[in-house]
TIVO-2410 file (N, C-alpha, C; in nm, 3 decimals):
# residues 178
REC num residu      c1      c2      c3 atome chaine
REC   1      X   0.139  -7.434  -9.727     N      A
REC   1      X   0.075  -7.547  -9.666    CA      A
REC   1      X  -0.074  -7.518  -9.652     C      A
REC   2      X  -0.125  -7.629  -9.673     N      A
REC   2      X  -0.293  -7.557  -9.683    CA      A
REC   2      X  -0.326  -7.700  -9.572     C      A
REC   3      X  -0.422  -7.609  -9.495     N      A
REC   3      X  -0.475  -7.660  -9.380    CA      A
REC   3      X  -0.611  -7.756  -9.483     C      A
REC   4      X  -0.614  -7.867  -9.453     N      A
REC   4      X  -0.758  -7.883  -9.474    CA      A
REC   4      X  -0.882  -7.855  -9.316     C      A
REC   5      X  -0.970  -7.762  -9.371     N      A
REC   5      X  -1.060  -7.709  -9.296    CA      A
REC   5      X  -1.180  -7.807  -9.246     C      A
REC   6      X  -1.198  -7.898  -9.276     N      A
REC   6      X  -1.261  -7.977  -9.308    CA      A
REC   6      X  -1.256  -8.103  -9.220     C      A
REC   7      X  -1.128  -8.125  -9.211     N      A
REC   7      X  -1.020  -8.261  -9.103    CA      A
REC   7      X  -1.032  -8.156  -8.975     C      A
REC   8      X  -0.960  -8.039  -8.990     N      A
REC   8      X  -0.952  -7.944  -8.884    CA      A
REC   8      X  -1.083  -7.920  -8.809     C      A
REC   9      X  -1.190  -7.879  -8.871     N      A
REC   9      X  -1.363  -7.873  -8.754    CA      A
REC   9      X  -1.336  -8.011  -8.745     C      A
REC  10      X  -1.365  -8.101  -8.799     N      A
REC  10      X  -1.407  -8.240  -8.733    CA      A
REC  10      X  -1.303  -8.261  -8.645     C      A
REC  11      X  -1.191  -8.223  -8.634     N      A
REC  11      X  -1.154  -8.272  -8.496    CA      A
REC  11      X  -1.156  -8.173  -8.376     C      A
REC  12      X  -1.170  -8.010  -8.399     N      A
REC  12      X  -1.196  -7.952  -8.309    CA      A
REC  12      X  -1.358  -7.998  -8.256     C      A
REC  13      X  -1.434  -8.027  -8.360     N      A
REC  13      X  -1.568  -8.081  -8.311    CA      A
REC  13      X  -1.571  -8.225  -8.230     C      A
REC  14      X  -1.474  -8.284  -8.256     N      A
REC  14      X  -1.454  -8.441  -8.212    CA      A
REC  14      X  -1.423  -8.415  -8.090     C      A
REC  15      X  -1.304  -8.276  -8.084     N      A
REC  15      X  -1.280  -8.280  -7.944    CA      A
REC  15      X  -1.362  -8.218  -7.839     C      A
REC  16      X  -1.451  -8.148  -7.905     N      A
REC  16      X  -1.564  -8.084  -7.811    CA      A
REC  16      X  -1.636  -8.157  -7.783     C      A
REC  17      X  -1.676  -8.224  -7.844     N      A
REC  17      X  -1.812  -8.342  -7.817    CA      A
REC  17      X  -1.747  -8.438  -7.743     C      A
REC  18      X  -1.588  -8.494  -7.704     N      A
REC  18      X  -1.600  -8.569  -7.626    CA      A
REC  18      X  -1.557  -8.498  -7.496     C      A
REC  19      X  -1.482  -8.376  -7.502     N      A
REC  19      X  -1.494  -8.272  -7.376    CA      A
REC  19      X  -1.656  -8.260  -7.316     C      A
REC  20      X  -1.758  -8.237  -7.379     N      A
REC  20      X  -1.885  -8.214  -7.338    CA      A
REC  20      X  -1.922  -8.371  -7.273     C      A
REC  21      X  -1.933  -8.522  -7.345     N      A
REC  21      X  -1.935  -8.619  -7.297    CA      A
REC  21      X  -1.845  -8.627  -7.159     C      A
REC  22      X  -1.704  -8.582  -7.154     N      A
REC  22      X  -1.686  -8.605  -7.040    CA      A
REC  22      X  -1.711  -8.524  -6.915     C      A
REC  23      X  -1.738  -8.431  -6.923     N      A
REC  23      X  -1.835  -8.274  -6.817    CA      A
REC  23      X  -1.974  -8.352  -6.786     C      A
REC  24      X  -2.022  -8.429  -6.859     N      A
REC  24      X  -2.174  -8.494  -6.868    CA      A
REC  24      X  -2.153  -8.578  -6.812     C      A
REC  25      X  -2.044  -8.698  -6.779     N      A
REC  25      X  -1.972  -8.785  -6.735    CA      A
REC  25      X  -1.949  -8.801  -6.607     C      A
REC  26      X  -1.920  -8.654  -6.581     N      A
REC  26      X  -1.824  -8.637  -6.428    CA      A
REC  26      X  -1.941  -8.575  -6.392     C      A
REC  27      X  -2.047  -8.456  -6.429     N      A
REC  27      X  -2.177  -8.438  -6.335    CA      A
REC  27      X  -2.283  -8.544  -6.345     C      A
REC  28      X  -2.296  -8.591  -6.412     N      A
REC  28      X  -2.384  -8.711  -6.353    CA      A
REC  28      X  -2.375  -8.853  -6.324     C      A
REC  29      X  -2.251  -8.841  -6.342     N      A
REC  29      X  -2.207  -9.024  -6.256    CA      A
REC  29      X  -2.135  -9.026  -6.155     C      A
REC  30      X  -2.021  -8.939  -6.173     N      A
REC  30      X  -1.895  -8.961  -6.077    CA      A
REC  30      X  -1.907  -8.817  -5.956     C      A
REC  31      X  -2.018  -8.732  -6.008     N      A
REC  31      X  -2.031  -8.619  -5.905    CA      A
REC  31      X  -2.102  -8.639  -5.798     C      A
REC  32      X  -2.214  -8.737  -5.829     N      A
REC  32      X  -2.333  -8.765  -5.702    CA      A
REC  32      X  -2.250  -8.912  -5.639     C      A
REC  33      X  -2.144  -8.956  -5.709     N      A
REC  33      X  -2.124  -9.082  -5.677    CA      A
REC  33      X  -1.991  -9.050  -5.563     C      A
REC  34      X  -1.909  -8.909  -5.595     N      A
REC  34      X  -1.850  -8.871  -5.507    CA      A
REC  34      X  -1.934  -8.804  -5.351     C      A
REC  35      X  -1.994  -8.715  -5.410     N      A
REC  35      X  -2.114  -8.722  -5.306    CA      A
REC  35      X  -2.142  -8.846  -5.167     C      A
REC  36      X  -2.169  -8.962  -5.229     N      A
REC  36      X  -2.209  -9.094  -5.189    CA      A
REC  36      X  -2.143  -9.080  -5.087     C      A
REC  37      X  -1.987  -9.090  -5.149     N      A
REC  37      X  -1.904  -9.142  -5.077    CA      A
REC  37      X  -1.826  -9.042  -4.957     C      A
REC  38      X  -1.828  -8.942  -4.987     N      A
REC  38      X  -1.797  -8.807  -4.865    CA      A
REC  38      X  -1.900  -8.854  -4.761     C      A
REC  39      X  -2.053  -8.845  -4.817     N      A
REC  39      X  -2.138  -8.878  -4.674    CA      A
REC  39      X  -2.075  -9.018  -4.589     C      A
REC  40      X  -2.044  -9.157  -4.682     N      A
REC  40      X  -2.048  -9.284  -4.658    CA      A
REC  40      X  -1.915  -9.257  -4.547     C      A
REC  41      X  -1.782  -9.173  -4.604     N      A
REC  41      X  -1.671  -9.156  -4.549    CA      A
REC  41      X  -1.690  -9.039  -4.402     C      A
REC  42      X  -1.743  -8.970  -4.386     N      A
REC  42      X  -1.812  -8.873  -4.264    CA      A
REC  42      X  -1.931  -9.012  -4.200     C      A
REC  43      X  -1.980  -9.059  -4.191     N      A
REC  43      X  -2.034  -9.156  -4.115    CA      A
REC  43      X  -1.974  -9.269  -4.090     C      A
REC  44      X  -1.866  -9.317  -4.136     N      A
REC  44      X  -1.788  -9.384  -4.122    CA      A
REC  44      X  -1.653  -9.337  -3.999     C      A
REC  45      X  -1.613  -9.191  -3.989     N      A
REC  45      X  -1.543  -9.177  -3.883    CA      A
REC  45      X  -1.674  -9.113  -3.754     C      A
REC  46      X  -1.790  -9.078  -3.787     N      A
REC  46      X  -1.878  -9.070  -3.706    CA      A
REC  46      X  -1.889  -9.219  -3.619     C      A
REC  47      X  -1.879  -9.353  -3.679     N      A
REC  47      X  -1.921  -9.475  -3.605    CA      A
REC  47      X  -1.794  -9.472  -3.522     C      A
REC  48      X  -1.656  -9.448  -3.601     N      A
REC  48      X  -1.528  -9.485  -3.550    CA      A
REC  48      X  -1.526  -9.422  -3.410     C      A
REC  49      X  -1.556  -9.256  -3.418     N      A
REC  49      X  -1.521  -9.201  -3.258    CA      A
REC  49      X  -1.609  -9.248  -3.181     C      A
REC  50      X  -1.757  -9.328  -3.204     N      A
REC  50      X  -1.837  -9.354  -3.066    CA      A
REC  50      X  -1.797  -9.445  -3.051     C      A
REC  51      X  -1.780  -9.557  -3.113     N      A
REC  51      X  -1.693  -9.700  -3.083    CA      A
REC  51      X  -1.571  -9.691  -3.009     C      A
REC  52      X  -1.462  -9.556  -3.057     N      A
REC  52      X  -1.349  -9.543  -2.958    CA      A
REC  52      X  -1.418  -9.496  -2.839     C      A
REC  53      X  -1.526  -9.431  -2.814     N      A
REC  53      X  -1.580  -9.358  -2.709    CA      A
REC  53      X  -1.636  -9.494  -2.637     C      A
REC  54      X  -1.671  -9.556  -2.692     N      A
REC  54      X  -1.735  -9.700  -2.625    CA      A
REC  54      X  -1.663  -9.784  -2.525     C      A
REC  55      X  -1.529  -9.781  -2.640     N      A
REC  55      X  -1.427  -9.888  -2.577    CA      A
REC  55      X  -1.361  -9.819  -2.448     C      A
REC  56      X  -1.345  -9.702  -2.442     N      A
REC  56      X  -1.302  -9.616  -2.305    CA      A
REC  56      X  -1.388  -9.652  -2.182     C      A
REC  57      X  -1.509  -9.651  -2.203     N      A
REC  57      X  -1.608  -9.670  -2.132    CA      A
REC  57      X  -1.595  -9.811  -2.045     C      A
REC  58      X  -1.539  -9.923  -2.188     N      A
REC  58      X  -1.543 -10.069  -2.156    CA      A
REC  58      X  -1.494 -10.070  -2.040     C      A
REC  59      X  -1.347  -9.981  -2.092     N      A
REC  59      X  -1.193 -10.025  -1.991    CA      A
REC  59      X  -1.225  -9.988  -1.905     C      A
REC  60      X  -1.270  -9.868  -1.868     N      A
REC  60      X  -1.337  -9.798  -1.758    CA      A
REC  60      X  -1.459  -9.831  -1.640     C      A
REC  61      X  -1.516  -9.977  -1.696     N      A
REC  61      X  -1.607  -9.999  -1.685    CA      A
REC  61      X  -1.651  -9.986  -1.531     C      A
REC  62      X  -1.542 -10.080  -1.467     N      A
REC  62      X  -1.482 -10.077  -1.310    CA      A
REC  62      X  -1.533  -9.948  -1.261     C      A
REC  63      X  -1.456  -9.879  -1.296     N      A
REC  63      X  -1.419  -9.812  -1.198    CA      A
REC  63      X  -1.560  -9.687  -1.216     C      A
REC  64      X  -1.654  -9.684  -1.381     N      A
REC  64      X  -1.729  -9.617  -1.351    CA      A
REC  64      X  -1.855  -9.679  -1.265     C      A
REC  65      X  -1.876  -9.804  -1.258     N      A
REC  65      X  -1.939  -9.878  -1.152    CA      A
REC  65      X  -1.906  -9.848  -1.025     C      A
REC  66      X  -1.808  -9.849  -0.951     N      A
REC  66      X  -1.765  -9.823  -0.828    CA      A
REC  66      X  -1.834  -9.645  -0.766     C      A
REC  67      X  -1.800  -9.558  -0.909     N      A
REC  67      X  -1.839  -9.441  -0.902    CA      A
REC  67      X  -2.028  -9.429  -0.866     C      A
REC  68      X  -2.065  -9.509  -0.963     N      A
REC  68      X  -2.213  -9.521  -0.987    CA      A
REC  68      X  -2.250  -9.618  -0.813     C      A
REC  69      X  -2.167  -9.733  -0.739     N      A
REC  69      X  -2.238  -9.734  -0.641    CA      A
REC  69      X  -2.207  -9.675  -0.505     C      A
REC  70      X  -2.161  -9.543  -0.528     N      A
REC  70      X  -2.196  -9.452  -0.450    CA      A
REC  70      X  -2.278  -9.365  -0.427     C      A
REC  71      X  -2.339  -9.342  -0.551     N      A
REC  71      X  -2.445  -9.266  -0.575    CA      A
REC  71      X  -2.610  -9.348  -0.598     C      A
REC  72      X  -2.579  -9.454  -0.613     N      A
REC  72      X  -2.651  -9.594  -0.640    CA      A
REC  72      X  -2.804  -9.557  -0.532     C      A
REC  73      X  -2.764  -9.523  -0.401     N      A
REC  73      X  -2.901  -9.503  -0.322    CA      A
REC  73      X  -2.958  -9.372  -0.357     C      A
REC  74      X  -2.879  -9.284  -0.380     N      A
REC  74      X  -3.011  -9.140  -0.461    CA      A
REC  74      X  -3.115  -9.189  -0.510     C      A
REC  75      X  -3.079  -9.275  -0.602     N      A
REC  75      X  -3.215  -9.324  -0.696    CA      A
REC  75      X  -3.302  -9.424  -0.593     C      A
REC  76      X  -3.293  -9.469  -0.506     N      A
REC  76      X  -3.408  -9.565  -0.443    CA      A
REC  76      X  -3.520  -9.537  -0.443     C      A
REC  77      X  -3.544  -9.422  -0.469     N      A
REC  77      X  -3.666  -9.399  -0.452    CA      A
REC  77      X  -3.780  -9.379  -0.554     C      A
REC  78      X  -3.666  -9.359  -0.704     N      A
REC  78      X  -3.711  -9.311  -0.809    CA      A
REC  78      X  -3.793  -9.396  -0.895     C      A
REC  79      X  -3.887  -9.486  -0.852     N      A
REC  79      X  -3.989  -9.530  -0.896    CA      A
REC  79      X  -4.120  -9.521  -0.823     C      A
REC  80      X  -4.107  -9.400  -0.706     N      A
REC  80      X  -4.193  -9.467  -0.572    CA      A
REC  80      X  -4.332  -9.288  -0.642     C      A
REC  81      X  -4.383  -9.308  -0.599     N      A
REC  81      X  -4.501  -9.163  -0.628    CA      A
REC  81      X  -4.450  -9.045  -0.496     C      A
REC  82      X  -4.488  -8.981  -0.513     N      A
REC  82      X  -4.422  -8.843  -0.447    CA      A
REC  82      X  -4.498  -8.876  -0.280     C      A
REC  83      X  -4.605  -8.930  -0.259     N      A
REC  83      X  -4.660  -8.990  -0.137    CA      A
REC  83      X  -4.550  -9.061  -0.103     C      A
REC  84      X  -4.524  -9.153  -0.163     N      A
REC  84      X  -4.412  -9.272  -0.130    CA      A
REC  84      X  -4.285  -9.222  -0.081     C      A
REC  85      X  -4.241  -9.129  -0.170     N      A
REC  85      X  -4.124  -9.082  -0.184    CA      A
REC  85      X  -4.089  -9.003  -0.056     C      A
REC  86      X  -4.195  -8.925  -0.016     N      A
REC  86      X  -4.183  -8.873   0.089    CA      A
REC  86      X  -4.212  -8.949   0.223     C      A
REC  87      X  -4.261  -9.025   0.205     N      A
REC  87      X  -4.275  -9.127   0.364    CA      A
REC  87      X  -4.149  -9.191   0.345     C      A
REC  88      X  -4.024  -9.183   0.266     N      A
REC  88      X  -3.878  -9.237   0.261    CA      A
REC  88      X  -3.858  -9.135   0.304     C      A
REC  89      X  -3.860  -9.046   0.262     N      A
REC  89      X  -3.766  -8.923   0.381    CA      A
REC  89      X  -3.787  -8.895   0.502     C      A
REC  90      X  -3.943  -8.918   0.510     N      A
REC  90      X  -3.978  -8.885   0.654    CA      A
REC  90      X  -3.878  -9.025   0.775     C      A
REC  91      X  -3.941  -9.144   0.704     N      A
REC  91      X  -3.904  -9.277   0.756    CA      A
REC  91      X  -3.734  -9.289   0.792     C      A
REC  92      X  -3.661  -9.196   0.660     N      A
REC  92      X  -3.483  -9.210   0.706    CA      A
REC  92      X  -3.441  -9.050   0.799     C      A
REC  93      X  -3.545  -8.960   0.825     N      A
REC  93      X  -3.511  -8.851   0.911    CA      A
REC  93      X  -3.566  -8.929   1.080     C      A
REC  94      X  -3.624  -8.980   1.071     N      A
REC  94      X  -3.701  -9.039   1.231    CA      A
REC  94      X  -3.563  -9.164   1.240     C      A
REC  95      X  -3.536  -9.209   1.141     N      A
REC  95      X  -3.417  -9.294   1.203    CA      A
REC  95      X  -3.279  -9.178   1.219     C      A
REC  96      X  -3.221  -9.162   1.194     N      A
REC  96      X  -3.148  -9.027   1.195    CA      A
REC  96      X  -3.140  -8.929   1.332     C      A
REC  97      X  -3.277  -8.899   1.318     N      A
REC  97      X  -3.265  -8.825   1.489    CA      A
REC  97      X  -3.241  -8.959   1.563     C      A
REC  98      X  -3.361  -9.052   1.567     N      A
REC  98      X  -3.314  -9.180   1.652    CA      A
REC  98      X  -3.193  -9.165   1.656     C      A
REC  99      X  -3.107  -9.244   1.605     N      A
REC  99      X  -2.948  -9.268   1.600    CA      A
REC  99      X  -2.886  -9.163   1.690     C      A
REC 100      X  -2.924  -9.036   1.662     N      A
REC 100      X  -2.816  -8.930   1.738    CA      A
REC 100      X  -2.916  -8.831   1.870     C      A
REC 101      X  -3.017  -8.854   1.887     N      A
REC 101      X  -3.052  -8.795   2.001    CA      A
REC 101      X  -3.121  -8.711   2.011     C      A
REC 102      X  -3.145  -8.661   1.866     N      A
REC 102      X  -3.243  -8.535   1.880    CA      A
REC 102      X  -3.386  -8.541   1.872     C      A
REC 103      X  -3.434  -8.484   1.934     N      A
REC 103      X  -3.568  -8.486   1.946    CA      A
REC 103      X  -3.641  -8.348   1.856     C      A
REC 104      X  -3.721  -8.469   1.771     N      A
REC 104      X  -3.829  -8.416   1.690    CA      A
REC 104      X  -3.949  -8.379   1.757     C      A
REC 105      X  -3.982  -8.255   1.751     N      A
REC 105      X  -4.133  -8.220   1.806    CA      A
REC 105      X  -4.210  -8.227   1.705     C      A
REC 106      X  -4.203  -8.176   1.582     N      A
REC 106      X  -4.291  -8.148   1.503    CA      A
REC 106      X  -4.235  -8.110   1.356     C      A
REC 107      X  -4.277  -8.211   1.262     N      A
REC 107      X  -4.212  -8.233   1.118    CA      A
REC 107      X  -4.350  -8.232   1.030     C      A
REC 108      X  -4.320  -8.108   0.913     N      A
REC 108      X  -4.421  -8.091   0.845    CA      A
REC 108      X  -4.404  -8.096   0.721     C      A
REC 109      X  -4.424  -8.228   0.632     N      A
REC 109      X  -4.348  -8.176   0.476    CA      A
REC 109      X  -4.435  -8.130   0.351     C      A
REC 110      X  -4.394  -8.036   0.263     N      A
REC 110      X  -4.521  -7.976   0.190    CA      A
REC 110      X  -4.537  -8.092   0.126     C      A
REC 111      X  -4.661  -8.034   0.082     N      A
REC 111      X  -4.733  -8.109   0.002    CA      A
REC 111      X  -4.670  -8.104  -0.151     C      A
REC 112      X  -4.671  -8.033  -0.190     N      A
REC 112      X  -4.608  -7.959  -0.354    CA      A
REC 112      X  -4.418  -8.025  -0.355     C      A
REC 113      X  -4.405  -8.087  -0.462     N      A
REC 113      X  -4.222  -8.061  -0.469    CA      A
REC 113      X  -4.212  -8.017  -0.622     C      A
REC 114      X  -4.118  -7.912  -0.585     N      A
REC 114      X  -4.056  -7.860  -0.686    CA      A
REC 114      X  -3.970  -7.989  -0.767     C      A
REC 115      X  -4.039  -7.941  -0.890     N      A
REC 115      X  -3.949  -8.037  -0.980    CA      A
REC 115      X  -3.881  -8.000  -1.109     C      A
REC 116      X  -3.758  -8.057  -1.125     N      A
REC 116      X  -3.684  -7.982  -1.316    CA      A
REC 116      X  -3.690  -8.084  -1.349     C      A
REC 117      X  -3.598  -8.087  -1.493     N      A
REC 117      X  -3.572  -8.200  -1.581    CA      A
REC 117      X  -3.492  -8.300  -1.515     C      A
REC 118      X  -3.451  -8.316  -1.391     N      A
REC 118      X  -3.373  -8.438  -1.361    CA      A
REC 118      X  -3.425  -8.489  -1.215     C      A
REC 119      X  -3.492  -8.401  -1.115     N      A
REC 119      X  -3.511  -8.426  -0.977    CA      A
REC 119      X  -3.610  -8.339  -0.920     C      A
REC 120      X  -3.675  -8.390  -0.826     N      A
REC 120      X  -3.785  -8.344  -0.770    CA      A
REC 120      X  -3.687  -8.331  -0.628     C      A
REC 121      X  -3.759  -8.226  -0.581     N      A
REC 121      X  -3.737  -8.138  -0.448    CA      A
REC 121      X  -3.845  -8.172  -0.343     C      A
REC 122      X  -3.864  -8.219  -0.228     N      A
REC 122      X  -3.966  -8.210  -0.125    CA      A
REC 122      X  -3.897  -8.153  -0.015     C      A
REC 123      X  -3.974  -8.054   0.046     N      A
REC 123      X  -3.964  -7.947   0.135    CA      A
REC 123      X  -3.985  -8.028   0.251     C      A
REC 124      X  -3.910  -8.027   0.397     N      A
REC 124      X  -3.975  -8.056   0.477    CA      A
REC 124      X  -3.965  -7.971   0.624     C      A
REC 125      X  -4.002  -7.946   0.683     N      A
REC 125      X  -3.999  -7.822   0.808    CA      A
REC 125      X  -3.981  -7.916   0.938     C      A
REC 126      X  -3.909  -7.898   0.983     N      A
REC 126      X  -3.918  -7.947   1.120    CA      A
REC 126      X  -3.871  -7.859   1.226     C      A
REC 127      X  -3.924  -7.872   1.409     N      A
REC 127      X  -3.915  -7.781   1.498    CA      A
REC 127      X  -3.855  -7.925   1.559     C      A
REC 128      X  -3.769  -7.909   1.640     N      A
REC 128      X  -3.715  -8.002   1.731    CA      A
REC 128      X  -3.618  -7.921   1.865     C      A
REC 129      X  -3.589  -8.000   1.967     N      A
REC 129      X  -3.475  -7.938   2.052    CA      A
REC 129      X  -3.396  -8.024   2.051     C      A
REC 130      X  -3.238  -7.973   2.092     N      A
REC 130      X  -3.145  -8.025   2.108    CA      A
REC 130      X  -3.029  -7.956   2.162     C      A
REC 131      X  -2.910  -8.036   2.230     N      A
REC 131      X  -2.796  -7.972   2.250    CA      A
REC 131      X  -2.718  -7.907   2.125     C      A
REC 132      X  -2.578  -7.871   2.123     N      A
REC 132      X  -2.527  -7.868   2.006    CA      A
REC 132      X  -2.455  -8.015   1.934     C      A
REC 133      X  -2.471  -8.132   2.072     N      A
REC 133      X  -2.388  -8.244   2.046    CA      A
REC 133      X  -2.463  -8.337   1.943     C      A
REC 134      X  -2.580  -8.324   1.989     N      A
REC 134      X  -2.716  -8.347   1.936    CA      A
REC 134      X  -2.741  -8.299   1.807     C      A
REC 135      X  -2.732  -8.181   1.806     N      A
REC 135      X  -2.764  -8.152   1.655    CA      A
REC 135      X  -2.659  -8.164   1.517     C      A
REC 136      X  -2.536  -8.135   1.564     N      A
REC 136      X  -2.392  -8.184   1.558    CA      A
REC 136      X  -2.413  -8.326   1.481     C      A
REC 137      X  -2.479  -8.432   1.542     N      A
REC 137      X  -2.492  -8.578   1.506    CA      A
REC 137      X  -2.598  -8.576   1.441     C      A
REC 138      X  -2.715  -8.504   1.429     N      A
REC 138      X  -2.813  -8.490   1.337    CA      A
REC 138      X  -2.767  -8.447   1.200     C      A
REC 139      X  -2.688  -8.346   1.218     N      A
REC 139      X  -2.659  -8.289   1.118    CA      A
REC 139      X  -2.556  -8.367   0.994     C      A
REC 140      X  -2.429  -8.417   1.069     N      A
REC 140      X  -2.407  -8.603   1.044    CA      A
REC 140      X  -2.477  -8.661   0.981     C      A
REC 141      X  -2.546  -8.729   1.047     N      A
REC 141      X  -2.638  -8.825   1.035    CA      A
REC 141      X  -2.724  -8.804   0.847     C      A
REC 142      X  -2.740  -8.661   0.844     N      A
REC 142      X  -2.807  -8.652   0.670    CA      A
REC 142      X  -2.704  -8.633   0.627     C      A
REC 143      X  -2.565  -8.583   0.639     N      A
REC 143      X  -2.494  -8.583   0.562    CA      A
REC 143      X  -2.444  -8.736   0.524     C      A
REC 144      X  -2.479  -8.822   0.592     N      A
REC 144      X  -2.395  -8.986   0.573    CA      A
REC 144      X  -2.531  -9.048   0.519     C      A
REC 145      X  -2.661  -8.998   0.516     N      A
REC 145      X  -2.763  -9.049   0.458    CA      A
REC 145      X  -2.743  -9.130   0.361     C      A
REC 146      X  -2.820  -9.231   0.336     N      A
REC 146      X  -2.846  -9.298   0.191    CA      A
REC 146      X  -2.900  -9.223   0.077     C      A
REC 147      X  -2.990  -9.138   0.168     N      A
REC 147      X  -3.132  -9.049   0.083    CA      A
REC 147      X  -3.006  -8.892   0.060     C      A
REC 148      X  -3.093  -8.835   0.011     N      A
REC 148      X  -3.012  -8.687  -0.067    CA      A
REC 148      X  -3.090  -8.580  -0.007     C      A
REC 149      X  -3.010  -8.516   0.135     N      A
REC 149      X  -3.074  -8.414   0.169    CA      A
REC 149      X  -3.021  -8.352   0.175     C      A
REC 150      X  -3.089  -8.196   0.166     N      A
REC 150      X  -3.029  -8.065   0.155    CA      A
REC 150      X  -3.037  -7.983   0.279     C      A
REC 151      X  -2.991  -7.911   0.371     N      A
REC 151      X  -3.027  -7.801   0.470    CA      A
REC 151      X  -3.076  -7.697   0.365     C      A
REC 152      X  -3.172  -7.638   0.437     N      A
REC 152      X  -3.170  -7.504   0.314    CA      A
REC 152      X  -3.175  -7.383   0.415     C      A
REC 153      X  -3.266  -7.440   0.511     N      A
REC 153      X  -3.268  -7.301   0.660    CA      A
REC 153      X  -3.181  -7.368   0.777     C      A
REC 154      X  -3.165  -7.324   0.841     N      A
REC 154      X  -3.154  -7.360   0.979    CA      A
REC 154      X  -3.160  -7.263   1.099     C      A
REC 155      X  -3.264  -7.269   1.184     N      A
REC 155      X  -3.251  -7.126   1.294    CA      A
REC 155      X  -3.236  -7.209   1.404     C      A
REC 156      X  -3.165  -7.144   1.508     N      A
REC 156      X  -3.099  -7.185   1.658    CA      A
REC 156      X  -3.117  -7.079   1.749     C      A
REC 157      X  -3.193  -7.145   1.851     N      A
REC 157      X  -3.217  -7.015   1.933    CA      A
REC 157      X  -3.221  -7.102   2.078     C      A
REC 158      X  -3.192  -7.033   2.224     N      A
REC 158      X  -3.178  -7.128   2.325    CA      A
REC 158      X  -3.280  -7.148   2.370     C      A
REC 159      X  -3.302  -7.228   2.432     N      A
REC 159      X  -3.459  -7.272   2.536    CA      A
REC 159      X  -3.462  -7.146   2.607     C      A
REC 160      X  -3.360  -7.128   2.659     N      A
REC 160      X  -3.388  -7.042   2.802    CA      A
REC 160      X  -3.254  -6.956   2.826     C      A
REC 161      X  -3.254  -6.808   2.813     N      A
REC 161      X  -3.102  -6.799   2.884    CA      A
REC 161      X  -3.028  -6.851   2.981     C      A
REC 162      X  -2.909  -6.888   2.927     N      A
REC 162      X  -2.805  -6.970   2.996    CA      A
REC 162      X  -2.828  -7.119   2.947     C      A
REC 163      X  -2.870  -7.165   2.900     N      A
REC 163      X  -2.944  -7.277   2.881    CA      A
REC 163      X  -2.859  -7.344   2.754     C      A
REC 164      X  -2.836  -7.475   2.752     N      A
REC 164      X  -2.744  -7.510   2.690    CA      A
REC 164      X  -2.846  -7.619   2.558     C      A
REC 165      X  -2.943  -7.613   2.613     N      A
REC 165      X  -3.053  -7.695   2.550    CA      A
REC 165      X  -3.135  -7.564   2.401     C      A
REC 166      X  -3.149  -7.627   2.301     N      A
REC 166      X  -3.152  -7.495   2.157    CA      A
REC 166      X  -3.288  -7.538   2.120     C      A
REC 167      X  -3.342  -7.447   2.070     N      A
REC 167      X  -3.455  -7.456   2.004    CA      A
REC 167      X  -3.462  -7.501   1.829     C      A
REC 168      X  -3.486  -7.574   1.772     N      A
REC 168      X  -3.443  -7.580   1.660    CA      A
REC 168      X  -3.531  -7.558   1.564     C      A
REC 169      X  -3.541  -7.491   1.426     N      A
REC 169      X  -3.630  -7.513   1.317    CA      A
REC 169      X  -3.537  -7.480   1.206     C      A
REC 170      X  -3.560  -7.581   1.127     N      A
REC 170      X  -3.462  -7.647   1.030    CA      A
REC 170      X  -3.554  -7.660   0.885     C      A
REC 171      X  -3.518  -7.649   0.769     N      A
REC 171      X  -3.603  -7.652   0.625    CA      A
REC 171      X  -3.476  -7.736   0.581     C      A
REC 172      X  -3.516  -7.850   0.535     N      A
REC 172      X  -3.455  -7.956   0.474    CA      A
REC 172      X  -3.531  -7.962   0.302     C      A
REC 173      X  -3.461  -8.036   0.267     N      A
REC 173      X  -3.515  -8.019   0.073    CA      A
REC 173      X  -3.434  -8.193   0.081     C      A
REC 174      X  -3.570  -8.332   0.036     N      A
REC 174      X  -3.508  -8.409   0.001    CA      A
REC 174      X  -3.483  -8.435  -0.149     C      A
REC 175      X  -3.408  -8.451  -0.196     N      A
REC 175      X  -3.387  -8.459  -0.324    CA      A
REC 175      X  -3.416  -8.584  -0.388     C      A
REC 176      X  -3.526  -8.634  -0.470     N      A
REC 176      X  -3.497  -8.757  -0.566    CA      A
REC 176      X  -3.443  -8.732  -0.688     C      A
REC 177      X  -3.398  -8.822  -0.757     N      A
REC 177      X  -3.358  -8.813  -0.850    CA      A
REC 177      X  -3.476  -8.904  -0.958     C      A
REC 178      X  -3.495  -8.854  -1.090     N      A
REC 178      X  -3.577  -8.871  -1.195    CA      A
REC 178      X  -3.490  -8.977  -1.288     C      A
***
């Protein structure tokens, strides 16, 4: 049997050249075009989870509102200038003792507040006297605040031995929020 050599290259050549056409085929049409579509398909479940993340939120909406107006007065202040801001703290500590009895002698708040990326800090010092019933209801009284205050010191010492009446100096930190 005799091969013709001749039929035989031309079709091993026929078949190379359309093996090479299709390698040429698949890297430059269908390779960047798969490409396309991996990114198109990865941004496509990228939209899907914030949209499911959205709709949680929807259902939720309630109840993260309810959450948010509890915390709703932190921020009152957070448009006011650090002058401002601090004549709110001073203004809700003088109602505060009002309310419960203690007497303020002398309230000094720095000048400087420490501030990070979310809230500014104002320092404020105060010397006052009081019983313990007194301070007891002061102490109340910022914890039920609208405003966001912190104790950071507190020293207690008596007027007088035996004396049921305390000397007080207290470092408070009001907190705004940014």
């Amino acid at each position: 049997m005799a091969i013709d050599f001749k039929k035989h290259q031309y079709a091993i050549s026929s078949a190379a050249v359309a093996l090479g056409a299709l390698l040429l085929i698949l890297k430059v049409i269908i390779g960047p075009l798969h490409g396309k579509l991996t990114t198109v398909a990865k941004q496509v479940l990228l939209q899907e989870s914030k949209l499911k993340k959205g709709l949680v939120l929807i259902e939720n909406r309630e109840t993260i509102n309810h959450e948010y107006g509890k915390y709703a007065s932190y921020f009152s202040l957070q448009s006011y200038s650090n002058e401002e801001a601090v004549a709110g703290f001073l203004k809700e500590l003088e109602k505060i003792s009002r309310d419960s009895g203690f007497l303020i002698l002398d309230i000094k708040p720095q000048k400087e507040a420490e501030a990070d990326a979310i809230s500014k800090q104002f320092q404020i010092n105060i010397k006052a006297e009081a019983n313990m019933k007194t301070m007891v209801s002061f102490l109340y009284g910022l914890y039920t605040s609208p405003l966001l205050f912190s104790v950071e010191k507190i020293v207690l010492v008596p007027k007088s031995e035996g004396s049921s009446e305390l000397s007080v100096n207290l470092t408070l930190m009001g907190v705004l929020f940014m």
